[in-house]
C-alpha positions as CSV (number, residue, x, y, z in Angstrom):
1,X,2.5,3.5,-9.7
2,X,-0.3,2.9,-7.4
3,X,-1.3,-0.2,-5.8
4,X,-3.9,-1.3,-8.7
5,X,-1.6,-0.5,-11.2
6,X,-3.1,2.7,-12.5
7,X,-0.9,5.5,-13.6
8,X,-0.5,8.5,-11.4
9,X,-0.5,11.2,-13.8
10,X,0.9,14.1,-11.1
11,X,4.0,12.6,-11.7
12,X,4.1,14.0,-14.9
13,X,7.3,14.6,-16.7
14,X,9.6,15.7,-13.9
15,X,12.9,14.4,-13.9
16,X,12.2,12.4,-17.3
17,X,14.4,12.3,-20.2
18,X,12.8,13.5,-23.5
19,X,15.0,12.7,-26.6
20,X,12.9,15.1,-29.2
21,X,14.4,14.5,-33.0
22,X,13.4,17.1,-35.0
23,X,13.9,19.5,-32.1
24,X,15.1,23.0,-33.7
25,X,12.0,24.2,-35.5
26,X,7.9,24.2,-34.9
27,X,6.3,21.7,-33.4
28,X,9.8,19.3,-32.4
29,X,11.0,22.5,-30.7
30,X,7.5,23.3,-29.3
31,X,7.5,19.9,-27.5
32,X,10.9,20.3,-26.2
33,X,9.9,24.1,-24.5
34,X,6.7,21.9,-23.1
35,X,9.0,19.4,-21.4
36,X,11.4,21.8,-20.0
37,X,8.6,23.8,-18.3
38,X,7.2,20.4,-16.9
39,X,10.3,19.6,-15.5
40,X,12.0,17.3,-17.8
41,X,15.4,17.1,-18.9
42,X,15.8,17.3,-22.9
43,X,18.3,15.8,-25.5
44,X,17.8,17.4,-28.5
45,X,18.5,16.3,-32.2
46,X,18.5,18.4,-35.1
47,X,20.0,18.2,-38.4
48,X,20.6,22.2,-38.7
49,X,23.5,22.7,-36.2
50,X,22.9,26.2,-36.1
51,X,19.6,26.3,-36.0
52,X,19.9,23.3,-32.9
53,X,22.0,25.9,-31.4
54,X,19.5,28.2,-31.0
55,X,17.1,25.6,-29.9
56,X,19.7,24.4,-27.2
57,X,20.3,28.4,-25.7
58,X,16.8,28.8,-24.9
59,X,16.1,25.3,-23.5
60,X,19.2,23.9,-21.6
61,X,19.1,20.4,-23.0
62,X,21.1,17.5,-21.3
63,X,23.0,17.2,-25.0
64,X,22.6,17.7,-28.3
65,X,23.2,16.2,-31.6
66,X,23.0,17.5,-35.3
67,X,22.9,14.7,-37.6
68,X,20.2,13.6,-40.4
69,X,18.2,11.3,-38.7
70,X,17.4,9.4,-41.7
71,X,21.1,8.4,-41.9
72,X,20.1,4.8,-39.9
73,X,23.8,4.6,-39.9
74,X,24.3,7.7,-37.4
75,X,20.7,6.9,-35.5
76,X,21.8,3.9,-34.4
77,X,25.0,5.4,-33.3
78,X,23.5,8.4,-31.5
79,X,21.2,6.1,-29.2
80,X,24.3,3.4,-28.6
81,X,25.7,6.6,-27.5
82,X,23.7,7.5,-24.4
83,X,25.0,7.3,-21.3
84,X,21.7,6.1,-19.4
85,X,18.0,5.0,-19.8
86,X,15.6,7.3,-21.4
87,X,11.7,7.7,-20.9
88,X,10.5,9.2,-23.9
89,X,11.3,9.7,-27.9
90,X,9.5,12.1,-30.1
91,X,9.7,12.6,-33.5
92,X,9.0,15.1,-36.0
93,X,11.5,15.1,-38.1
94,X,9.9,14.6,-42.3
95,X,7.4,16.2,-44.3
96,X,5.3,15.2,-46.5
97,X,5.5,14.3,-50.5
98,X,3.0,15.9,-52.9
99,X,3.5,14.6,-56.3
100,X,0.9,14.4,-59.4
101,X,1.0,11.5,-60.7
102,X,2.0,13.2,-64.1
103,X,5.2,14.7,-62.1
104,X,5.9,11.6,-60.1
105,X,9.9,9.9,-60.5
106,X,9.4,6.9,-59.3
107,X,13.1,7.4,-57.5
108,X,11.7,10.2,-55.5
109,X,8.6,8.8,-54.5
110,X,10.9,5.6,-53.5
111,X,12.8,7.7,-51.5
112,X,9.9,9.3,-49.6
113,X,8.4,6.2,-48.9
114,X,11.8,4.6,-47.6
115,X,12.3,8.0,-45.2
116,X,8.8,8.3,-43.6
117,X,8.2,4.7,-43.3
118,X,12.3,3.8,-42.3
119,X,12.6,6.4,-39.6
120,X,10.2,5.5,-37.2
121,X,11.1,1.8,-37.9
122,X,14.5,2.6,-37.1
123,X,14.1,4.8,-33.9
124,X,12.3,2.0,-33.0
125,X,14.7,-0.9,-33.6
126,X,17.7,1.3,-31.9
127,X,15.8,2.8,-28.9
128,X,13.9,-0.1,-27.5
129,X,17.4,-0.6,-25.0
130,X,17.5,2.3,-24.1
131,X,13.7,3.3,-23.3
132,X,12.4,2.2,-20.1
133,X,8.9,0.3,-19.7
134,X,6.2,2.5,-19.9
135,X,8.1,5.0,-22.0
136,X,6.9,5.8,-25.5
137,X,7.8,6.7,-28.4
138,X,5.4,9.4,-30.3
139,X,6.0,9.6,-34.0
140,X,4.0,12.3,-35.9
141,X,2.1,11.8,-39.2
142,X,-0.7,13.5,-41.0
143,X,-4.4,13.5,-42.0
144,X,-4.2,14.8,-45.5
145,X,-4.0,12.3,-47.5
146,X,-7.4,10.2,-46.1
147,X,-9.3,11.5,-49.4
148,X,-8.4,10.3,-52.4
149,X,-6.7,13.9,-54.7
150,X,-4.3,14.6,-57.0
151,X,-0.8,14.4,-55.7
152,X,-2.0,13.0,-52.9
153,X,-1.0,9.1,-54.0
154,X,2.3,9.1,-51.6
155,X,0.8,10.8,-48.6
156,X,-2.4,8.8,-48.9
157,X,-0.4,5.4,-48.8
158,X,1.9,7.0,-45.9
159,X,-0.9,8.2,-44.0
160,X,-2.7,4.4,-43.9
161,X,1.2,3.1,-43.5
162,X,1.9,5.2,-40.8
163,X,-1.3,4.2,-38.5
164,X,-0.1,0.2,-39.6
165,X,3.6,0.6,-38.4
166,X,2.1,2.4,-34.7
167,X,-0.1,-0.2,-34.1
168,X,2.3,-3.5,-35.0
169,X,5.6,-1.9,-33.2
170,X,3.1,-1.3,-29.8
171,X,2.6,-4.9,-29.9
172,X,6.7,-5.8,-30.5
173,X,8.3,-3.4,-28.7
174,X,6.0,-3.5,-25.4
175,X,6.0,-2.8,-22.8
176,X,7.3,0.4,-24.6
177,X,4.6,2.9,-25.9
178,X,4.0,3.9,-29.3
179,X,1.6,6.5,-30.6
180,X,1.3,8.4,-33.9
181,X,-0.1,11.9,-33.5
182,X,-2.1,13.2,-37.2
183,X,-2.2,16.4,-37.5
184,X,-4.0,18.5,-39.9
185,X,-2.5,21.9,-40.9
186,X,-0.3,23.4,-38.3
187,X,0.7,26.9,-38.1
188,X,4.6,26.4,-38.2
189,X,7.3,27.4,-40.4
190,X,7.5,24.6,-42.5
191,X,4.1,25.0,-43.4
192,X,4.8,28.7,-44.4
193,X,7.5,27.2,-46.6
194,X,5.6,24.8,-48.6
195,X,2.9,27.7,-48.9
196,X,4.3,30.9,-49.7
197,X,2.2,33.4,-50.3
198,X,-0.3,31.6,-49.7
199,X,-0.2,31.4,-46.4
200,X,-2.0,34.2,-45.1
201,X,-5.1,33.1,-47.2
202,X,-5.1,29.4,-45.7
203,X,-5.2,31.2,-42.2
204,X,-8.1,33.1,-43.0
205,X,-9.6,30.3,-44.5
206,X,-9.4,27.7,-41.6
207,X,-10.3,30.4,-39.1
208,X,-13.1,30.8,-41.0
209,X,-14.4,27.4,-41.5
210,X,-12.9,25.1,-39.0
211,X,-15.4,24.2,-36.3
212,X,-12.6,25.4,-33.6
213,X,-12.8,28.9,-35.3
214,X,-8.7,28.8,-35.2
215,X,-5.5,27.8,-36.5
216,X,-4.3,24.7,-34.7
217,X,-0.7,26.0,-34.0
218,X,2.4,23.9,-32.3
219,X,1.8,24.6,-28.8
220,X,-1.4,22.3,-29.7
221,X,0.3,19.5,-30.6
222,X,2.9,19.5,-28.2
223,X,0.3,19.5,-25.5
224,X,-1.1,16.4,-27.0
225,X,2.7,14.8,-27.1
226,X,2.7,15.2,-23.9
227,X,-0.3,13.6,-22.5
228,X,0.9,10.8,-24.6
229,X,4.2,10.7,-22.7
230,X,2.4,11.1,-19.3
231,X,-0.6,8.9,-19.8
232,X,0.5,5.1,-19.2
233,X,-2.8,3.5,-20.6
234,X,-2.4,4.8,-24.2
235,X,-0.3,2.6,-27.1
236,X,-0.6,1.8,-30.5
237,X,-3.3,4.1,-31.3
238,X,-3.3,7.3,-33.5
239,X,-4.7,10.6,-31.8
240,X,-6.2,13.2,-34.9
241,X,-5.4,16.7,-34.2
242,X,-6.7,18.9,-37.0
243,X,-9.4,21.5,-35.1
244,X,-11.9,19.6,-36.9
245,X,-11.3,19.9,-40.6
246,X,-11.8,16.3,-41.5
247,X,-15.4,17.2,-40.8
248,X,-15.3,19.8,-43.8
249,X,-16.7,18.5,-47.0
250,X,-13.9,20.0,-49.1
């Protein structure tokens, strides 16, 4: 810090601990490669162990852990376990829960309420001992679901939920950080899963209409995690990163 207090964002992330959850696929293991090339030191969770392997050969993590992070059980565990302060926590980990109302069990739209909305609650609740002041924690969430659609009741609640839950845990767990990225579509592999053959024609389609002429991939977002990380002055706010297709009228 300087003399006024201000941040000194040369520092950036060298020597920092990053705990990325959600760290051995797209935009998780994106973020991890980001911090490793800015000089931070990684702990990586995943709950594919081989997959986490992988992850963990190319980027030389500190530890790693393969566990389902929406066991609270084993979360809490997993922080209680580390050996030292940490500066940042991402988290990816979730997807999200299209389900017509006409198709809708009311257990598993339960369920994906209590794992997108529990998660960050929990990282929160187990992490704030072990996160130093002016760390942050940077959960990610979605844009989606702001218009009204069908199948879009669950993600539409989560999406206003989400922005809620950043906002209230900046004020109780300062002077720790908390920021919710929304992303739009994003290039990554669990986007090609949900669309299947489809893919290739929602490519073509966003390059073709979105005002940034391009896919927004993971490299993208993990920039933006970053900044997050590095920039001190930013907490309880959500930052939309979608290359501009909220804009679009359909």
């Amino acid at each position: 810090m300087t003399g006024d207090d201000s941040y000194d964002q040369t520092s950036g992330l060298a020597g920092q601990t990053v705990v990325v959850i959600g760290a051995s696929a797209g935009i998780g293991r994106e973020t991890a490669r980001q911090v490793r090339a800015a000089g931070g030191r990684l702990v990586l969770v995943g709950r594919n162990p081989e997959r986490l392997q992988k992850a963990a050969d190319e980027l030389d993590p500190v530890s790693t852990a393969a566990f389902d992070a929406n066991d609270t059980d084993r979360l809490q565990q997993f922080f209680a376990d580390l050996p030292g302060a940490i500066d940042h926590v991402m988290v990816t980990a979730g997807s999200p829960s299209y389900m017509p109302m006409a198709e809708m069990d009311p257990v598993a739209a339960s369920q994906s309420f209590g794992d997108r909305l529990v998660l960050p609650l929990a990282v929160g609740l187990n992490s704030r001992d072990k996160v130093r002041a002016g760390g942050t924690l940077v959960f990610i969430g979605g844009t989606g679901g702001r218009r009204p659609g069908v199948g879009l009741a669950i993600v539409s609640a989560l999406t206003t939920a989400l922005q809620a839950l950043t906002a209230n845990m900046a004020l109780e767990l300062a002077p720790i950080r908390v920021n919710l990225i929304a992303a739009g579509f994003v290039d990554t592999p669990l986007s090609a899963s949900l669309l299947g053959g489809q893919l290739e024609a929602r490519r073509a389609e966003l390059r073709a209409t979105l005002p940034i002429r391009r896919v927004v991939g993971p490299a993208d977002v993990a920039a933006l995690a970053l900044h997050l990380m590095t920039n001190e002055a930013l907490t309880g706010a959500t930052y939309d990163i979608d290359g501009g297709q909220q804009l679009l009228h359909n």
